[in-house]
N, C-alpha and C positions, 0 to 999 in steps of 0.2 A: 504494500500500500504506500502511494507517495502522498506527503502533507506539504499541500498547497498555502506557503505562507509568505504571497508575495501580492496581497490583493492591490495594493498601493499601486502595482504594474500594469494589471491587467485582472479581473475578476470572473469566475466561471458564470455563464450564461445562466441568468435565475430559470426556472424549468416556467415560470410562464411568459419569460420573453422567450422562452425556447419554442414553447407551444405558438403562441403569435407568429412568429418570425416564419413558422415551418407553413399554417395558413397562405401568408403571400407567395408561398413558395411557386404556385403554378399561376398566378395573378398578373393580369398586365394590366396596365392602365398609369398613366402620366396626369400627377395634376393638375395639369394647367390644360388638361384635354377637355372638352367641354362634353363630350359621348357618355353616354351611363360609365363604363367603367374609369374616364377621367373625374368623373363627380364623385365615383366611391373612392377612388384615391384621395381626394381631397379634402374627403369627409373622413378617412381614417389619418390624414395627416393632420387636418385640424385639432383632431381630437388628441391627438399624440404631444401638440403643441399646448391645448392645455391642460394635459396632466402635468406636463414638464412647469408650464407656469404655476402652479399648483402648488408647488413642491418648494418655491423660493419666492410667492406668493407678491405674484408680478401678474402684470395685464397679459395673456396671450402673445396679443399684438405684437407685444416687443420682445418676443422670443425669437433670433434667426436662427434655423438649423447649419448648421457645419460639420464638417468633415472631422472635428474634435477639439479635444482642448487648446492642440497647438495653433490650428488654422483661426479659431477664436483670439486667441492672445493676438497672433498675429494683427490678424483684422482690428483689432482692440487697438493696437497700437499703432500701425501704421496706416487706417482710416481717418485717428486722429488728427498724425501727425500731418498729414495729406489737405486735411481742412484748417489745418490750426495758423493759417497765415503769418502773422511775424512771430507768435508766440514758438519758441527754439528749447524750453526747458522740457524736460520729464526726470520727474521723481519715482524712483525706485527703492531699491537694496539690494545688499550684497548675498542673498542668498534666495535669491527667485528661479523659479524650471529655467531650463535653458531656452523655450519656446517665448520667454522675457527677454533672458541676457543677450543672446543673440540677436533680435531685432532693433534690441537699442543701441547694437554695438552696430549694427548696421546705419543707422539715425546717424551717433556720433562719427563716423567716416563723413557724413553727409553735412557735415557741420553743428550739429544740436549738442548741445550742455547737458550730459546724462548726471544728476547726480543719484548717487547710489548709499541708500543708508545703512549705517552700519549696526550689527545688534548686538548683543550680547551675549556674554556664557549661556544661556538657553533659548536664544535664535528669537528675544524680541525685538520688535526696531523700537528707537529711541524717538517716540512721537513728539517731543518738543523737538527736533533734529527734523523731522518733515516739515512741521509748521516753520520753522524757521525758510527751511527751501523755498517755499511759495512767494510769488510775488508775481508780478504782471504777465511776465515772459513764459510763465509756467504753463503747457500746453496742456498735460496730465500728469496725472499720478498712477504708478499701476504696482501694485502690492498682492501678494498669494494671502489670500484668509488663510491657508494651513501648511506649513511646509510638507512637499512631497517625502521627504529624508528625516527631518526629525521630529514631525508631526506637531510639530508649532505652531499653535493658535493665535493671532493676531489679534489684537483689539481695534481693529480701524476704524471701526464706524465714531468715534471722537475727532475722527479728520475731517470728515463730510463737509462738515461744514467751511471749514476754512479753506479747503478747498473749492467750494462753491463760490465763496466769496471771493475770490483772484479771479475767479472766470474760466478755471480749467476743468478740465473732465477728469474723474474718478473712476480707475478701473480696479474690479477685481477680478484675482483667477481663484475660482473656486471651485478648480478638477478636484482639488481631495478634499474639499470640505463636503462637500454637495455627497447628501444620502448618509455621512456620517456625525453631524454638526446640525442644528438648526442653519439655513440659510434664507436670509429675508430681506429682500428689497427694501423695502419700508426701515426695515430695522438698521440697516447698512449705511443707507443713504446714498448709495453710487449710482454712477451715469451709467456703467456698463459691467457687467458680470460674465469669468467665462465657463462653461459648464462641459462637461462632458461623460460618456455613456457607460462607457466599457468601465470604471471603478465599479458604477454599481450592479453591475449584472447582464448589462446592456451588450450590443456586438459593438466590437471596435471599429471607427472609421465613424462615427457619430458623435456630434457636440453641440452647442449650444451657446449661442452669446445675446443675453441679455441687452437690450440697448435703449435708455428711456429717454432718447432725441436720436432719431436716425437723422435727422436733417443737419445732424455736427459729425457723422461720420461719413466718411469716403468710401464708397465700394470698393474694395482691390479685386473682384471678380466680374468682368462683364459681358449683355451679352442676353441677357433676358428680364425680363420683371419680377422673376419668385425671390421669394423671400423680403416682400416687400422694397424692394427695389435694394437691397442691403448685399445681396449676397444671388447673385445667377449663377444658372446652372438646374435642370433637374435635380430636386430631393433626393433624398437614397430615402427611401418610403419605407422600406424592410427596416432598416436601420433605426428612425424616426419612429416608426409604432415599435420597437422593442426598447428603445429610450424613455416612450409615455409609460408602456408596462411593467418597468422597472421604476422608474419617480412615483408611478401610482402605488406600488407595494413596497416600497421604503418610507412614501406620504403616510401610510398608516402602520406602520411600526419602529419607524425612527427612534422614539424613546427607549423603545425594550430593546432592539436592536443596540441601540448605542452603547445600551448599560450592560450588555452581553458579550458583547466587546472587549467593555473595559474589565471585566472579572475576567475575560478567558485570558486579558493579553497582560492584569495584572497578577494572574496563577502561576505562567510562562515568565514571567520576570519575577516574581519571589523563588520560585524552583532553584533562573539562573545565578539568582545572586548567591543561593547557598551554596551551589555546585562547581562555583566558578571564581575563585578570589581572583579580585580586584576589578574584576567585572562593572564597567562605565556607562549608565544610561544616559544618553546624548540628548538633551532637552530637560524640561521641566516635568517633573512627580505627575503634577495638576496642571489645565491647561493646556491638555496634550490631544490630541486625535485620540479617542478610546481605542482604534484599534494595530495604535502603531510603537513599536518598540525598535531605537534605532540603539545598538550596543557597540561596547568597545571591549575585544577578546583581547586580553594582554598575552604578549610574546607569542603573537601567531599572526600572519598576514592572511587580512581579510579575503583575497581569493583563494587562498590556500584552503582555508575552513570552508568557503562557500562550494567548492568544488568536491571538498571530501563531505560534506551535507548532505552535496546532492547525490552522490555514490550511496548514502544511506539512506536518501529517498526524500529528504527534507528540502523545500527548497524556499531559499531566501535569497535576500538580495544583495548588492553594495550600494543601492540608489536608485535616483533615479534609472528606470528601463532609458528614457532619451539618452545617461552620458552610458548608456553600457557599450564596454571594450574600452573606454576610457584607461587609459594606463596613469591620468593623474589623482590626486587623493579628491574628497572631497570637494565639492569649493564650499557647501554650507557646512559644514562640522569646521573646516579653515579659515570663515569669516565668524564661527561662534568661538575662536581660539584655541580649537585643540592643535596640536602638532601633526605636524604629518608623517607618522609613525604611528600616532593614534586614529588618525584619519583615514590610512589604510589598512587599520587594525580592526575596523567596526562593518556591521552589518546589519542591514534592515529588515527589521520580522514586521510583517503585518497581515493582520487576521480581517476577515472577511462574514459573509454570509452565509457561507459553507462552511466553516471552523468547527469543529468540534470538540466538547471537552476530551474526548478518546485521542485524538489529535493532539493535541496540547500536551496530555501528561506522557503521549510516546516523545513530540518531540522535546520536553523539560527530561527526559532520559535520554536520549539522541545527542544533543547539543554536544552536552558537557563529557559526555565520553569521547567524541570525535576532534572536541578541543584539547582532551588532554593527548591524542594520538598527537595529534598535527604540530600543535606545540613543543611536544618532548622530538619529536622529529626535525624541527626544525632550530638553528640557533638562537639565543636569546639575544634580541637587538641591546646596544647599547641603552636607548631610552628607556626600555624598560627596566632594564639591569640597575640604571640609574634610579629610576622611580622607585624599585622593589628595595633600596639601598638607604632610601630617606624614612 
């Protein structure tokens, strides 16, 4: 039996977007066809759009379908940047997806002032440290509600406002929040939100961007009218109704869920800490994603463990799936201050819909055996030898 503990990447298809999605299977029909089967396409994409609305308790309207969380950020960002005439700034931080750092790094080639804030030992940003950033020139602000890597929860919505008040726009990426956190428009206060499928059960290749002024954003796709003139191209409709049928069955069990979560993934982390001296949990106690545990294995490199895990069936991660093959250490665990020694020492568990307690207490016996192999096999780095010395 192999334990799937990498929901953060990618999560197993729930069994009733599985059943939906199997439905369209022999279906054709285009919404924007105006024939019976273009109007049932429409009619089932509608409704897809507002469950999804539903779920982060937004007007329909302003939900555009995409290709997924990165094509959202993207659009997020360089739609903005695209309208934003003389204003040249955007505010960040130093420990956003790469479907962030990326496009801003592309911006600043292009002459824009990226500043990037920086957080601290458990990956919050210093919100007086934004506020200060803002002023006239500030185009937007685009900040993750949860970190993908060390499940760090943000308190944004105290920016809102001051960023409303400069005149800029307020993005959030809320791929790992969304289906594991409350997420809410209203309660937020941002311009634009980005969403996507596959965390909670949905097929991958589907996403979601929020947007409560299309008239301040720039299509970067063109070429048709759907998606309210925001985003062309045909829907992926299969995609789309298994994204509503997944928001509609985490809409009504979010809280038991959450709290299932955090018992299964704080079981897995009381086990490791007995089993495992000196064992480092990367983020804050509270305050964290319930279902995400990012650790630091002393004297053993983290793809060394991650590979002999997966030989015993376990599988976890180093991060995010976008830097995977990366041969550098983190970049968020290296802008929350750890060294990078501990940075390539650490590994992301995270539990899902699927999880099991059976699951859990094989792999709270797994872990720590396969740590002590890899470890006694491998040399003890200096850092550590120094740490275990103080």
């Amino acid at each position: 039996m192999r334990i799937y503990l990498d929901h953060n990447a990618a999560a197993p298809l729930k069994p009733a977007v599985r059943e939906a999605c199997a439905e369209l299977a022999e279906f054709a029909g285009n919404p924007a066809s105006i024939h019976h089967s273009g109007q049932r396409a429409r009619r089932l994409l509608e409704q897809a759009r507002e469950r999804i609305a539903a779920l982060i308790e937004a007007d329909p309207r302003r939900v555009i379908f995409t290709s997924g969380g990165t094509e959202s950020n993207n659009l997020a960002i360089f739609g903005t940047a695209i309208g934003a005439s003389a204003r040249r700034r955007i505010v960040s931080s130093t420990v956003e997806h790469s479907s962030i750092i990326e496009p801003l790094a592309a911006l600043q080639e292009r002459g824009f002032e990226i500043v990037r804030l920086p957080v601290d030992s458990d990956g919050h940003i210093d919100t007086e440290a934004a506020r200060a950033a803002l002023d006239s020139a500030t185009a937007l602000v685009t900040l993750g509600l949860a970190n993908s890597e060390s499940g760090t929860i943000q308190n944004l919505a105290p920016l809102a406002a001051a960023i409303r008040s400069c005149g800029a726009l307020f993005h959030i990426d809320a791929a790992q929040a969304l289906g594991r956190i409350p997420v809410s428009v209203a309660a937020l206060g941002c311009d634009l939100i980005t969403l996507s499928g596959h965390k909670l059960g949905a097929p991958a290749g589907i996403g979601g961007l929020y947007v409560r002024d299309p008239a301040r954003l720039a299509p970067l796709i063109l070429g048709g009218p759907q998606e309210y003139g925001v985003r062309a191209g045909t829907p992926n409709l299969s995609g789309a109704v298994g994204f509503g049928v997944a928001a509609d069955t985490i809409r009504n069990s979010l809280d038991v869920e959450s709290a299932r979560s955090a018992a299964l993934a704080e079981r897995l982390l009381a086990h490791l800490l007995d089993a495992v001296p000196g064992l480092t949990l990367n983020g804050p106690r509270g305050g964290r994603l319930p279902n995400t545990l990012n650790l630091t294995f002393p004297a053993v490199a983290g793809e060394s463990l991650l590979l002999a895990l997966d030989l015993e069936g376990v599988e976890v991660s180093m991060g995010s799936a976008c830097a995977a093959g990366s041969v550098e250490p983190s970049h968020v665990l290296l802008a929350m201050g750890r060294d990078e020694a501990a940075a390539r020492s650490s590994l992301r568990i995270s539990l899902g819909w699927s999880t099991t307690v059976a699951e859990i207490d094989q792999a709270a016996e797994i872990i720590p055996r396969v740590w002590r192999r890899v470890s006694a096999a491998e040399p003890l780095r200096p850092s550590f030898a120094e740490g275990a010395s103080r």
